[in-house]
MARKOLMAR-144977 format. One record per residue (C-alpha): residue in three letters; x, y, z. Coordinates in Angstrom, 2 decimals, decimal comma, padded with zeros to 5 digits. Each point is the difference from the previous one (the first is absolute). Example, Ala and Ser with C-alpha at 12.3 -4.5 7.8 and 13.67 -1.06 7.14 Angstrom:
<sites>
("ALA" (012,30 -004,50 007,80));
("SER" (001,37 003,44 -000,66));
</sites>
This chain:
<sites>
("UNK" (000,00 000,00 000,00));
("UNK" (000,94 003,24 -001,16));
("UNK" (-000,32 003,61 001,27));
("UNK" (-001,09 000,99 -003,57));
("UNK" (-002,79 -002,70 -000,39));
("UNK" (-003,48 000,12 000,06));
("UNK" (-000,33 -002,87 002,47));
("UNK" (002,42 002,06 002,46));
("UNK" (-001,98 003,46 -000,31));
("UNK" (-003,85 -001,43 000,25));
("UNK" (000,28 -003,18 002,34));
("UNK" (003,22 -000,37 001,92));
("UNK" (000,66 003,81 001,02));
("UNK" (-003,33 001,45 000,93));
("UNK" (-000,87 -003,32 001,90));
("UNK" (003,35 000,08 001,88));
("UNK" (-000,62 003,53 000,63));
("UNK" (-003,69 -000,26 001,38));
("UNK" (001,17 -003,02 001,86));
("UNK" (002,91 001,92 001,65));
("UNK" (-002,25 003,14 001,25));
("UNK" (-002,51 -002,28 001,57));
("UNK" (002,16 -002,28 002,09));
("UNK" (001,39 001,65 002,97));
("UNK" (003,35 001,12 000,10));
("UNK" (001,29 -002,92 001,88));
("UNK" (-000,48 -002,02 -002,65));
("UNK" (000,49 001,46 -003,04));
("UNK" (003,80 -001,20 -000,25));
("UNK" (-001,31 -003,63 000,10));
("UNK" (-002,51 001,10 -002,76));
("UNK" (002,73 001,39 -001,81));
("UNK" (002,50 -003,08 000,01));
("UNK" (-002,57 -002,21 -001,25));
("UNK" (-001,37 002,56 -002,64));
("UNK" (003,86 000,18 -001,26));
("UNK" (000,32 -003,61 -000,01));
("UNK" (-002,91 -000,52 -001,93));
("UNK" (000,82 002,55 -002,69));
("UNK" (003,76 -002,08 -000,06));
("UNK" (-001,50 -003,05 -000,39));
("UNK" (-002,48 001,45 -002,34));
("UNK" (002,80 000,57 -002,88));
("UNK" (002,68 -002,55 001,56));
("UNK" (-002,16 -002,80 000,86));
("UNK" (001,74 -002,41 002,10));
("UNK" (003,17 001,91 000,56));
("UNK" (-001,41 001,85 003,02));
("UNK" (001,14 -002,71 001,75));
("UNK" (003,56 001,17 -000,75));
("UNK" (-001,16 003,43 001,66));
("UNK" (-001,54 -001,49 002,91));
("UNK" (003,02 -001,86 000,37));
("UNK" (002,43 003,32 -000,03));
("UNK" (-002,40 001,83 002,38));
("UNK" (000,42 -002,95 002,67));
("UNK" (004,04 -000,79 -000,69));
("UNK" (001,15 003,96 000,21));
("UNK" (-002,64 -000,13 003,26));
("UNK" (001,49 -002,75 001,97));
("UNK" (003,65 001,58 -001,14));
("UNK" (-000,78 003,23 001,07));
("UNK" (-001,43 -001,27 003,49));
("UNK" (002,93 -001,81 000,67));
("UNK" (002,44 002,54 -001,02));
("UNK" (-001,41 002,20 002,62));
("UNK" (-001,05 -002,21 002,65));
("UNK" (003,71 -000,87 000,28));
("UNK" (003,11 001,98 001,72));
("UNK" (002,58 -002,18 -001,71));
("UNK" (001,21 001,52 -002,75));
("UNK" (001,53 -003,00 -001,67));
("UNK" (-003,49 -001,53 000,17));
("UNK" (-001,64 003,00 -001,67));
("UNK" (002,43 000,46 -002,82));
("UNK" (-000,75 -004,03 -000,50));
("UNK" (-003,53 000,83 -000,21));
("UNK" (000,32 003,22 -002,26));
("UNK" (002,51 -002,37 -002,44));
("UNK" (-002,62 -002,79 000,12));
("UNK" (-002,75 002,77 -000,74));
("UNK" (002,02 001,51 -003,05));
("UNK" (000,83 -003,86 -001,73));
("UNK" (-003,92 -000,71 000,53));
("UNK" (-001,07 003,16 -001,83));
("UNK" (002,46 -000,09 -002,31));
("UNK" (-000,03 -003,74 -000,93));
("UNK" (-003,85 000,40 -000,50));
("UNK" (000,66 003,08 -002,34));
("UNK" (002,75 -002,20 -001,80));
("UNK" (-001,78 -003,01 -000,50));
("UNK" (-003,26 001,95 -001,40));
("UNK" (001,50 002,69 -001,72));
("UNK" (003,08 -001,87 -001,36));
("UNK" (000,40 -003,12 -000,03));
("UNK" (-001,12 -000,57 -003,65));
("UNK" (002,65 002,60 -001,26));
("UNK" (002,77 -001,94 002,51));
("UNK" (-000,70 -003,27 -001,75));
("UNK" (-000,17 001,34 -003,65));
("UNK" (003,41 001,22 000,26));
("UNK" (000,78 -003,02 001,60));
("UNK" (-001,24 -002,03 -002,79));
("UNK" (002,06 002,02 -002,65));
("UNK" (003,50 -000,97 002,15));
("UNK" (-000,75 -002,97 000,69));
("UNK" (-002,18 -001,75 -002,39));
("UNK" (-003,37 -001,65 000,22));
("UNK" (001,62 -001,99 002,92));
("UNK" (-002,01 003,69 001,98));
("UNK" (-003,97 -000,27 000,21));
("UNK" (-001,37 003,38 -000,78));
("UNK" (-002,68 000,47 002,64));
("UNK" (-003,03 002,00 -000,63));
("UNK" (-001,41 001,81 003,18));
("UNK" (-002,60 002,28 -000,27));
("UNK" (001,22 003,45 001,19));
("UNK" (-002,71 001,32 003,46));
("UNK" (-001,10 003,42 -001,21));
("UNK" (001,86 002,36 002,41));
("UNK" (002,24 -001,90 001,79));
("UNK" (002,83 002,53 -000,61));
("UNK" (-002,31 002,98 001,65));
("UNK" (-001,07 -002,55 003,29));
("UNK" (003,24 -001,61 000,40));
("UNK" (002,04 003,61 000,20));
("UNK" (-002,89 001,18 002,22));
("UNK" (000,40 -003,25 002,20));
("UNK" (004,19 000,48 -000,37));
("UNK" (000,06 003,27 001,35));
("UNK" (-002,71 -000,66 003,18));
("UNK" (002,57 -002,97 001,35));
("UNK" (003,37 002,48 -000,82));
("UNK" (-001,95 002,69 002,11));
("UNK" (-001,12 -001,99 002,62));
("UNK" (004,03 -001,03 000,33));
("UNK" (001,66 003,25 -000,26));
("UNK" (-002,83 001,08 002,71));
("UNK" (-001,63 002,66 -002,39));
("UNK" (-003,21 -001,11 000,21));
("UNK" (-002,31 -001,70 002,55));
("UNK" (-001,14 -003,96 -000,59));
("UNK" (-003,54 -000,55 -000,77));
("UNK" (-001,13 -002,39 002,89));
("UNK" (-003,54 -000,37 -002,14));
("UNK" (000,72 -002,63 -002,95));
("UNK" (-003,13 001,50 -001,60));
("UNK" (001,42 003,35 000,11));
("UNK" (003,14 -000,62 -001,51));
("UNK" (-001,69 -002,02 -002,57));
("UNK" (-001,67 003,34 -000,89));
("UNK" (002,99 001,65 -000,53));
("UNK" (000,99 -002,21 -002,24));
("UNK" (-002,82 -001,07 -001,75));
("UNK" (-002,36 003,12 -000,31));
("UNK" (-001,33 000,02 -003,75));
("UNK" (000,78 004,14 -000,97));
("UNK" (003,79 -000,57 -000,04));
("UNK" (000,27 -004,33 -000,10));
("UNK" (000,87 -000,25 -003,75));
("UNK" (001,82 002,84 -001,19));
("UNK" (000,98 002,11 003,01));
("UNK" (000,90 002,37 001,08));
("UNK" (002,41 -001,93 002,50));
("UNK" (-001,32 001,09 003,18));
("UNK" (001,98 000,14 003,40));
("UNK" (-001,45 -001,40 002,74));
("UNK" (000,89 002,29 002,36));
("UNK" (-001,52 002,59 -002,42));
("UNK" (-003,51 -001,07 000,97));
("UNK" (000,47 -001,97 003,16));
("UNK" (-002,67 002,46 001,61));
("UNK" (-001,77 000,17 -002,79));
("UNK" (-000,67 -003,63 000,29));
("UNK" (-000,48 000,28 003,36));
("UNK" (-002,55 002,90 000,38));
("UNK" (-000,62 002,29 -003,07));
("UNK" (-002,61 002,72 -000,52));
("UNK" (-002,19 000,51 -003,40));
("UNK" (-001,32 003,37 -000,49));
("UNK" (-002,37 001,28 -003,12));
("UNK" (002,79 001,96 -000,67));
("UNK" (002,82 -003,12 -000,17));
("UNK" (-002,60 -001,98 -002,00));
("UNK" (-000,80 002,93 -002,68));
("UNK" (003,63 000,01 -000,42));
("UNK" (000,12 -003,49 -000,66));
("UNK" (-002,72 -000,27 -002,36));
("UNK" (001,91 002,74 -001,96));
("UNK" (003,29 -001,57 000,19));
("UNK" (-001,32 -003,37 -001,40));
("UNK" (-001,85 001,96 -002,76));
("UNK" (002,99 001,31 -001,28));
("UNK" (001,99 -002,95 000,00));
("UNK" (-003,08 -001,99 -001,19));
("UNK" (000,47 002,20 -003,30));
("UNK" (002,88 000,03 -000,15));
("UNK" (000,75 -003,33 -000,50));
("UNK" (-003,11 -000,99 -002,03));
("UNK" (-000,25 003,39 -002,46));
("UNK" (003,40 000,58 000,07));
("UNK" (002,27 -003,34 000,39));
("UNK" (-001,93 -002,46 -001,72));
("UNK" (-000,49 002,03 -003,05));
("UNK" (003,62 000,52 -000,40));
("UNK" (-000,08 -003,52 000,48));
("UNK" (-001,03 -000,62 -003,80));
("UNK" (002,61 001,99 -001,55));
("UNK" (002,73 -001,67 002,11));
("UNK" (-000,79 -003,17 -000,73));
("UNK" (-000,28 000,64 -003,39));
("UNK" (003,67 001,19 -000,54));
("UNK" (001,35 -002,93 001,56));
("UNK" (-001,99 -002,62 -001,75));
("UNK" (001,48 001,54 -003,06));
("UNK" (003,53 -000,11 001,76));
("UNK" (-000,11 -003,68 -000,55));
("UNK" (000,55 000,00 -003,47));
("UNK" (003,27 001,10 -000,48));
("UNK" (000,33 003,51 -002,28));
("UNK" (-003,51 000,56 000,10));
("UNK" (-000,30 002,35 002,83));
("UNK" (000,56 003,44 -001,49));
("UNK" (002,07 002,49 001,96));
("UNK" (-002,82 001,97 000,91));
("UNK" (-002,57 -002,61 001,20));
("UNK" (003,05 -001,14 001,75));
("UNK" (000,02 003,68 001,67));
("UNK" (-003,77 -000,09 000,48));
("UNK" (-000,10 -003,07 001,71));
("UNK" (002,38 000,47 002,52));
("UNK" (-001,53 003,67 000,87));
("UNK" (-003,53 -002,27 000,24));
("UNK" (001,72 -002,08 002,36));
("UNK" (001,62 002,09 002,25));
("UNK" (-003,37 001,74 000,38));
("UNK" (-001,93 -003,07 000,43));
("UNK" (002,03 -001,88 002,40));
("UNK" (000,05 003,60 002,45));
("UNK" (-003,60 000,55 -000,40));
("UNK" (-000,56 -003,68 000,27));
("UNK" (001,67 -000,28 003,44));
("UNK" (-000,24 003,75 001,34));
("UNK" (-003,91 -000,04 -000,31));
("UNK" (-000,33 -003,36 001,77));
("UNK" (002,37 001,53 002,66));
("UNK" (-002,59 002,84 000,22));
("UNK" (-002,80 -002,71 000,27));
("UNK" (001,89 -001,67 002,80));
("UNK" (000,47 003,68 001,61));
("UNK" (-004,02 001,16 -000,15));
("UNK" (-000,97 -003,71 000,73));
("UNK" (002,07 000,26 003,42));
("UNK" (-001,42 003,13 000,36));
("UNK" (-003,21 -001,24 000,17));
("UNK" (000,13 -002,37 002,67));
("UNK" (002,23 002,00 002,31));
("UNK" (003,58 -000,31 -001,13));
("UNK" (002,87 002,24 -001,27));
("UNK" (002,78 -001,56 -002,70));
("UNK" (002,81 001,66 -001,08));
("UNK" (000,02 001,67 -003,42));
("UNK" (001,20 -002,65 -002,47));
("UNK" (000,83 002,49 -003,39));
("UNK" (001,17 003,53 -000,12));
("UNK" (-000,02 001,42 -003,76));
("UNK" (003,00 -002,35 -000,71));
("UNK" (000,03 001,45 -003,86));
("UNK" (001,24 003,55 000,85));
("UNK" (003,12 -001,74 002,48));
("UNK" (003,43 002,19 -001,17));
("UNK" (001,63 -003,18 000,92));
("UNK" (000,34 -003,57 000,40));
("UNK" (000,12 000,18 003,68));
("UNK" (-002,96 002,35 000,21));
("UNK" (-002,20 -002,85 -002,47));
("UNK" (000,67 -002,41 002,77));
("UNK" (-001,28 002,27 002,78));
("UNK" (-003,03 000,55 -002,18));
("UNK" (-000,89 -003,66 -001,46));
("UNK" (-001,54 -002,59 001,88));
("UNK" (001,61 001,86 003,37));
("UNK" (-001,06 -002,95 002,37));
("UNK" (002,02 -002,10 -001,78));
("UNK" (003,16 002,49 000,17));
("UNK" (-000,31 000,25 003,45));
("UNK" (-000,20 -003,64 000,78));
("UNK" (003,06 -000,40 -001,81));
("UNK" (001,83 002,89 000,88));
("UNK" (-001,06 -000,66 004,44));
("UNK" (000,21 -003,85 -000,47));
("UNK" (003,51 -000,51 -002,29));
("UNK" (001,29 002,94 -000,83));
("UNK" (000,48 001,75 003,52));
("UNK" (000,94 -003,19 001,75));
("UNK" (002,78 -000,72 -002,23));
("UNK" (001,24 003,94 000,47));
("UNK" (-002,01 001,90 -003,03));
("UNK" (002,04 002,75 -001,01));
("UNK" (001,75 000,40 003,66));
("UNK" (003,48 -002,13 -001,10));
("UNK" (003,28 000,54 000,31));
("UNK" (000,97 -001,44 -003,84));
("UNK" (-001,81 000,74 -002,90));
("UNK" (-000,24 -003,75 -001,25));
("UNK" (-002,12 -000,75 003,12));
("UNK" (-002,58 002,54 -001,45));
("UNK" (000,26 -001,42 -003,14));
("UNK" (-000,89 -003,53 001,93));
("UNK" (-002,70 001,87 001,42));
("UNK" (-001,53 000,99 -002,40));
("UNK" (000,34 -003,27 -001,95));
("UNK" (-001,33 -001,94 002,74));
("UNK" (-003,24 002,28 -000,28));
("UNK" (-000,47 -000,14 -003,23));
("UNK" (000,27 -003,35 -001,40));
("UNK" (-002,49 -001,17 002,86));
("UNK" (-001,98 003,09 -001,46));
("UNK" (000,31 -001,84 -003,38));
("UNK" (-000,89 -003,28 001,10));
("UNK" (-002,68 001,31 002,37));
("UNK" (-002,13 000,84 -002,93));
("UNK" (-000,09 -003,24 -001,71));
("UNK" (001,86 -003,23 -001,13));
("UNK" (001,57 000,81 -003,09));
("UNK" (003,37 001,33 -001,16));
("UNK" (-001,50 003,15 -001,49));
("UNK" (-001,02 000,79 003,76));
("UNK" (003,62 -000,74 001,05));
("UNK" (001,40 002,16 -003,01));
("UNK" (-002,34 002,69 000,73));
("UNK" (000,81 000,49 003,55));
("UNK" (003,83 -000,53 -001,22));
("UNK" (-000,22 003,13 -001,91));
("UNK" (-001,57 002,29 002,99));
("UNK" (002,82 -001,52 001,96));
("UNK" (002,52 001,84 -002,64));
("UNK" (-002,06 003,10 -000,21));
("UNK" (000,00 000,39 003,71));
("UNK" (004,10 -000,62 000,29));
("UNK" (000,45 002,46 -002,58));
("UNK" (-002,24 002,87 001,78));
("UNK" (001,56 -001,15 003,46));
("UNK" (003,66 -000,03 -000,94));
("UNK" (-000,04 003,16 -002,17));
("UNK" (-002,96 001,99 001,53));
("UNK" (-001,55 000,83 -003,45));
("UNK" (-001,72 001,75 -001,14));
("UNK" (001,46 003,62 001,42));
("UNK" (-002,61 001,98 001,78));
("UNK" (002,33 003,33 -000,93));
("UNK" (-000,35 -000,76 -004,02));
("UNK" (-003,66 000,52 -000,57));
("UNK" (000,29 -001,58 -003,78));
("UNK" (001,29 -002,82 001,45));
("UNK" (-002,61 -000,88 002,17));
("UNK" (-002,51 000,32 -002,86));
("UNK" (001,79 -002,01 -002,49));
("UNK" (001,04 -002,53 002,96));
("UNK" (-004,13 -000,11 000,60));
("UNK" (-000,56 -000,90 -003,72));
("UNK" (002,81 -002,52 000,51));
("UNK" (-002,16 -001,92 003,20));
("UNK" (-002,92 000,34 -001,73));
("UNK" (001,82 -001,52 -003,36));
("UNK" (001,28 -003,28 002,69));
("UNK" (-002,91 -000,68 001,97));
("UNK" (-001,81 -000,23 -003,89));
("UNK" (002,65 -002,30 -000,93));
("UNK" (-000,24 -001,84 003,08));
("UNK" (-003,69 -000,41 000,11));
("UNK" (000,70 -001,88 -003,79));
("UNK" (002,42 -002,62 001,77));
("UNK" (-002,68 000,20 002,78));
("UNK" (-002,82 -001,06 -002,59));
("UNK" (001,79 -002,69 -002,42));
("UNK" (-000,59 -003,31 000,78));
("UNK" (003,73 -000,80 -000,61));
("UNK" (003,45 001,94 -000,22));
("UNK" (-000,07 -001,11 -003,82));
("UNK" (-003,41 001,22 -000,59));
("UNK" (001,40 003,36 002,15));
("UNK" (002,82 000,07 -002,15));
("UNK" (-002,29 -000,43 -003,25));
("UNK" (-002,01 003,17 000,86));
("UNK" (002,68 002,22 001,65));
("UNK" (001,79 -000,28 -003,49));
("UNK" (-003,24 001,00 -001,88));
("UNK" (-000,67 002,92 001,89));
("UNK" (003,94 001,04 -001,22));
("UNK" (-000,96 -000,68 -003,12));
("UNK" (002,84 -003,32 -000,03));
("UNK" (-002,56 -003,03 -000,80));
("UNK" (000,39 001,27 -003,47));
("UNK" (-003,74 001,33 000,07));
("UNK" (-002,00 003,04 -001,07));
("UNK" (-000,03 003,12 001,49));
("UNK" (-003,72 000,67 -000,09));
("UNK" (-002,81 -002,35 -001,29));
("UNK" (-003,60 -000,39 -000,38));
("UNK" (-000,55 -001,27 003,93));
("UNK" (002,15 003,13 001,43));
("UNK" (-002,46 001,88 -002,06));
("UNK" (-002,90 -001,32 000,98));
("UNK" (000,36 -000,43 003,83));
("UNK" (001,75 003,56 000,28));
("UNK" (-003,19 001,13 -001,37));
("UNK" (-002,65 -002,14 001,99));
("UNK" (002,04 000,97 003,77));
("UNK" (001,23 003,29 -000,51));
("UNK" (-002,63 001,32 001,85));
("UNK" (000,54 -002,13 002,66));
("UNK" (003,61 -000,12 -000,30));
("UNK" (-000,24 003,59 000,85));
("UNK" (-002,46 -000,32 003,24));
("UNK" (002,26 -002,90 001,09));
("UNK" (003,52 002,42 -000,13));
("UNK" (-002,57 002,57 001,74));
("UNK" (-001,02 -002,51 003,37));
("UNK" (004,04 -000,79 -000,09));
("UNK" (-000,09 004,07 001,44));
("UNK" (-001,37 001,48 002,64));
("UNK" (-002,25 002,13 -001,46));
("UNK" (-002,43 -001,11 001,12));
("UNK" (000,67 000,20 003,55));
("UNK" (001,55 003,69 -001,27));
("UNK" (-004,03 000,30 -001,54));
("UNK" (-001,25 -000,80 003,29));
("UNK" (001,60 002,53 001,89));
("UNK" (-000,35 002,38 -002,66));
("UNK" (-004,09 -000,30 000,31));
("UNK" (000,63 -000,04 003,92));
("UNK" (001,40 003,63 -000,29));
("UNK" (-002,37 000,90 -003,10));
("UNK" (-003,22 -000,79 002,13));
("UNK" (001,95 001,10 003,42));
("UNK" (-001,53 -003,40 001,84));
("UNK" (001,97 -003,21 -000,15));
("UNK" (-002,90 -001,55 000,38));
("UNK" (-001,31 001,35 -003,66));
("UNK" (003,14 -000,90 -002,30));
("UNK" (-000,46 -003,43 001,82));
("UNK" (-003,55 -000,90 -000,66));
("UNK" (000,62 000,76 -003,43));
("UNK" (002,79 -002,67 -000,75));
("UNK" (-001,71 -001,93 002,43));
("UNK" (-003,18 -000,15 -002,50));
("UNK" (002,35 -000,60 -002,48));
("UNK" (001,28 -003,02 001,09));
("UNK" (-003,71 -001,44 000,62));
("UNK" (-000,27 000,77 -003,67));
("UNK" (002,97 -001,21 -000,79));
("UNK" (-001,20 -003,52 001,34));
("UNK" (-003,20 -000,23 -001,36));
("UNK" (001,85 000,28 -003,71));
("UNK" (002,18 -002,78 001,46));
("UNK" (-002,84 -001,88 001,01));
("UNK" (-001,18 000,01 -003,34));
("UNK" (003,42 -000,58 -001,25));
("UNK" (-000,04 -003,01 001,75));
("UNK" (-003,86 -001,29 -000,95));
("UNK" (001,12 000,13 -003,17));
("UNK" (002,52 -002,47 000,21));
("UNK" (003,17 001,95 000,34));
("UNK" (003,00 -001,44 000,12));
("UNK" (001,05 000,02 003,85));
("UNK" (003,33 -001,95 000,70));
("UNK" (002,37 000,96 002,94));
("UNK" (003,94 000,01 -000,39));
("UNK" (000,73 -000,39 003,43));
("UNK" (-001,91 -003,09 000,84));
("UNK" (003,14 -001,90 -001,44));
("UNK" (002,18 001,29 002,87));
</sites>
């Protein structure tokens, strides 16, 4: 089940909803966990025993970590915890990709397994991870209530595609948590405009996406500006894609009481590599960055080579976090170099104004390539279309398909590189100050975003295509 799907909007939401307001407060987090465990098991069938199973291992870990005073006996437990998680995560998430590679060393001597991959294990396992690290270092109180904790883990707005949520972030929110009209409004806005985001804005870019890189498979065919065209789609689908179910997750929370951490900042307008990574998927960045990169001394170190390890170390697990493939491992491979180079020559110069513009257009120029490497289903396939969009695959530079699809999404080619800005949010506060009452510029692009759902609705009635990038990771 889906944010963006019918059967989400008009059966599981509003009954969840009327549900939660009518059961005392006392109860509602037991209401929740089994709500959230039916809308896992809704989409992931019998794999919600594999979440069950997480919620009660990183439980009885964190319990004993805590109950204990010997600290040989906790850092047992917290090693035990991590090899659980992890092993899970490994044998789910990549275990087929181990024993294909495997198989082409070694021969057909390997059995290529096929496990099905649990939707969101990488979001509940790194949510689970960082509980049991906290609990250790002392940074956040243990959850004596199973339930509870299985709450925090499980709770549907932020289970499959985040954002990664702390637990100490919401510890009182779990445990008592106020929702006003106010809160709620808020909410119900915030999920509108992720809600169209992703279905008006995402999974029409969808078409023209996909379309450049079915073409990609025929070598010479793709012309350098399809090439182009596609990989602009892309990058605009896969942020609207994953930024307005973010937003969902954000207004859902809202609704029933609870606060998560922004997820997306404009990314598109970073002057920098660095400053892309503080915008994009910023639970993630943080997880890494308080979880591996700090531990092992960030950019605190005496040598420079131990940065460079550093930074490594973050970034191929980056790589690999997002999926089971060598494109994944390439991709984060290549942020790895872009980060060294900004950390070991502190580009681009803040005192050369023309240099931070055409260092901009660089980022913005990488993160395109990268999102290419990011999309092809192999490095040879990543390789085929990188070329193209050179003009090296011995192809056209223009042809009837560039044509055609520059002319059927310009338009919303156009609003898309618009909602990359914030000009909206500079519109907002522009009719705040034109009408002289907050409350004024707000109602406005709050009715907006009602509209902006019903077309989506509609969108969707019709049969819209309504896929989900992240749902792989």
């Amino acid at each position: 089940m889906v944010f963006s799907s019918l059967t989400f909007l008009f059966f599981f939401l509003p009954i969840t909803l009327a549900v939660n307001f009518l059961l005392p407060k006392k109860v509602r987090n037991y209401w929740l966990l089994a709500a959230s465990l039916v809308f896992y098991a809704w989409g992931a069938g019998k794999f919600v025993l594999v979440m069950i199973a997480s919620i009660l291992v990183n439980y009885v870990f964190a319990r004993l970590i805590d109950g204990s005073g010997n600290e040989r006996f906790r850092r047992v437990c917290l090693v035990l915890a991590v090899a659980a998680n992890l092993g899970v995560l490994f044998y789910n998430k990549y275990m087929n990709f181990f024993t294909e590679n495997l198989q082409k060393i070694f021969g057909d001597s390997v059995v290529v397994t096929n496990i099905i991959l649990p939707i969101g294990i990488s979001f509940f396992t790194f949510q689970a991870l960082s509980y049991v690290v906290d609990v250790y270092r002392k940074d956040t109180p243990v959850q004596k209530n199973p339930y509870y904790l299985g709450l925090y883990i499980a709770f549907f707005p932020q289970l499959i595609a985040g954002p990664i949520v702390r637990y100490r972030t919401i510890a009182d929110q779990i445990e008592e948590r106020t929702i006003t009209a106010e809160k709620f409004a808020s909410g119900v806005s915030r999920f509108c405009g992720g809600f169209a985001m992703k279905v008006l804005l995402a999974n029409n870019l969808c078409g023209g996406a996909e379309a450049a890189f079915a073409v990609a498979a025929t070598p010479g065919s793709l012309s350098v500006c399809f090439a182009w065209l596609g990989a602009l789609a892309y990058s605009l689908q896969i942020l609207f894609d994953f930024s307005g179910y973010s937003s969902m997750a954000i207004g859902l929370g809202r609704m029933f009481g609870f606060e998560f951490m922004e997820n997306f900042n404009y990314p598109y307008i970073s002057k920098n590599v660095t400053e892309f990574w503080r915008r994009w998927h910023i639970s993630l960045s943080q997880w890494f960055r308080d979880y591996v990169y700090f531990p092992l001394g960030g950019s605190r170190v005496d040598k420079k080579y131990k940065l460079v390890r550093n930074l490594f170390a973050v970034w191929i697990l980056t790589g690999i976090w997002h999926g089971a493939n060598w494109t994944f491992i390439c991709w984060g491979l290549g942020y790895f170099i872009l980060l060294t180079f900004e950390k070991l020559t502190n580009l681009p110069k803040r005192e050369l104004p023309r240099g931070v513009t055409l260092y901009r257009i660089f980022t913005l120029l990488c993160v395109l390539l990268g999102w290419v490497v990011f999309r092809a289903d192999n490095l040879r396939y990543a390789k085929r279309y990188l070329f193209a969009m050179f003009g090296l695959a011995g192809n056209a530079f223009v042809d009837s398909n560039a044509i055609r699809y520059a002319n059927d999404y310009k338009i919303l080619l156009v609003i898309a590189l618009v909602c990359c800005t914030p000009a909206l949010k500079k519109l907002k506060e522009w009719l705040c100050r034109k009408c002289r009452a907050e409350t004024a510029g707000t109602t406005v692009l709050d009715l907006s975003a009602v509209w902006l759902v019903i077309v989506s609705v509609s969108y969707l009635v019709m049969g819209g295509n309504n896929p989900f990038i992240y749902f792989n990771f």
